[in-house]
C-alpha positions in Angstrom: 118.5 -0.7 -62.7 119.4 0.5 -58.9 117.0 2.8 -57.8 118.9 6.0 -56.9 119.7 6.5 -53.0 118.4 9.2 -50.9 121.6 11.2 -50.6 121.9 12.9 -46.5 123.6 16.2 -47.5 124.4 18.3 -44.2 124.7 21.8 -44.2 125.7 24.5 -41.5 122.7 25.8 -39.8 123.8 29.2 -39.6 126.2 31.3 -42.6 126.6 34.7 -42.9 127.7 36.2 -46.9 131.2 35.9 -47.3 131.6 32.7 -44.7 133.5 29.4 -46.0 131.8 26.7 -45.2 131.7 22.8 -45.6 129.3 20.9 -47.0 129.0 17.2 -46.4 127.3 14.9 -48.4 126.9 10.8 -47.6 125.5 8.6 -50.3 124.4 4.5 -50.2 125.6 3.2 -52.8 127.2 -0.2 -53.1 129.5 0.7 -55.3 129.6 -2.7 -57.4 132.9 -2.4 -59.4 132.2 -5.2 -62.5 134.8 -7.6 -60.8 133.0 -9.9 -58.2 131.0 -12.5 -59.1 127.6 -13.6 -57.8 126.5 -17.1 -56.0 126.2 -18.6 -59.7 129.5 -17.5 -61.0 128.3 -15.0 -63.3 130.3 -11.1 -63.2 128.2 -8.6 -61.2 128.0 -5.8 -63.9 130.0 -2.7 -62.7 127.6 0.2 -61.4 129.3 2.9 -59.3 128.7 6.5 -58.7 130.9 8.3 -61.4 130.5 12.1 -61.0 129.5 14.0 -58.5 128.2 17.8 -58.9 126.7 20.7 -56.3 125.3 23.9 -58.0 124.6 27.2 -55.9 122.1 28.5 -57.7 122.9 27.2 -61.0 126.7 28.2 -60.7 128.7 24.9 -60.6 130.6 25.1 -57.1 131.9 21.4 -56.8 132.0 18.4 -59.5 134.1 14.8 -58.6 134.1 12.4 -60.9 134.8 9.0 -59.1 136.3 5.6 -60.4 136.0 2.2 -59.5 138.8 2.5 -56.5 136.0 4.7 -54.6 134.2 3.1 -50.9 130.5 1.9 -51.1 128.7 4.5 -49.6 131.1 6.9 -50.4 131.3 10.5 -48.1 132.4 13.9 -49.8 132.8 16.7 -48.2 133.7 20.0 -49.6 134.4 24.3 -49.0 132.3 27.1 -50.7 132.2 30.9 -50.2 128.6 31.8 -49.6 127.4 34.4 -51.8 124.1 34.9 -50.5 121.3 33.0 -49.4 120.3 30.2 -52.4 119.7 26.8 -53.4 122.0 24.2 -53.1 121.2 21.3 -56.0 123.5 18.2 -55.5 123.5 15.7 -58.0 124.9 11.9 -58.3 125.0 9.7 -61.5 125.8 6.2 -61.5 126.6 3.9 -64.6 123.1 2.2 -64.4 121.8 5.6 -65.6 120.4 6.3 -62.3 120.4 10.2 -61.3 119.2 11.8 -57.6 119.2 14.9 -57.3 118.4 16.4 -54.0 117.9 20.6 -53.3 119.0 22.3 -50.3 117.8 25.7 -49.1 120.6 27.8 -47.3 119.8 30.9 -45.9 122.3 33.5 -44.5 121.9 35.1 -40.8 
């Protein structure tokens, strides 16, 4: 099994309630999609990042889920309303079973 990546998640310094803002996220991950095959010949078993989730303080605000057609180290980035000031809990899962999760404080001028 892959051991999970540390994902870089970037977040606006400053928000205020109400603001939109974008959130950024940047994962390495090679991506391996089950069709190359290694020095020996043998198939390189598919393991890729298939869904994607970010949870604001346990209210789901963003879920992909990605296929094999998807970049190694694959870069998201996506809008939410801020509600307040919270934790942001980004999540990936890949098909080796490997989870990181990663938390994120945001806190509103």
């Amino acid at each position: 099994m892959m051991s999970p990546s540390k994902p870089r998640v970037r977040l606006p310094e400053t928000a205020a309630v109400g603001d939109i803002i974008e959130i950024r996220a940047l994962i390495t991950h090679v991506m391996e999609t089950g069709n190359r095959t290694d020095a020996e010949g043998r198939r390189v078993a598919r393991n890729i990042i298939h869904t994607v989730t970010a949870h604001f303080e346990g209210d789901l605000v963003f879920k992909a889920e990605l296929g094999p057609g998807i970049s190694a180290n694959p870069f998201l980035a996506f809008h939410m309303k801020v509600p307040g000031s919270g934790e942001l809990r980004v999540a990936w899962h890949d098909d080796d079973g490997g989870i990181t999760i990663e938390r994120y404080q945001l806190t509103v001028a």
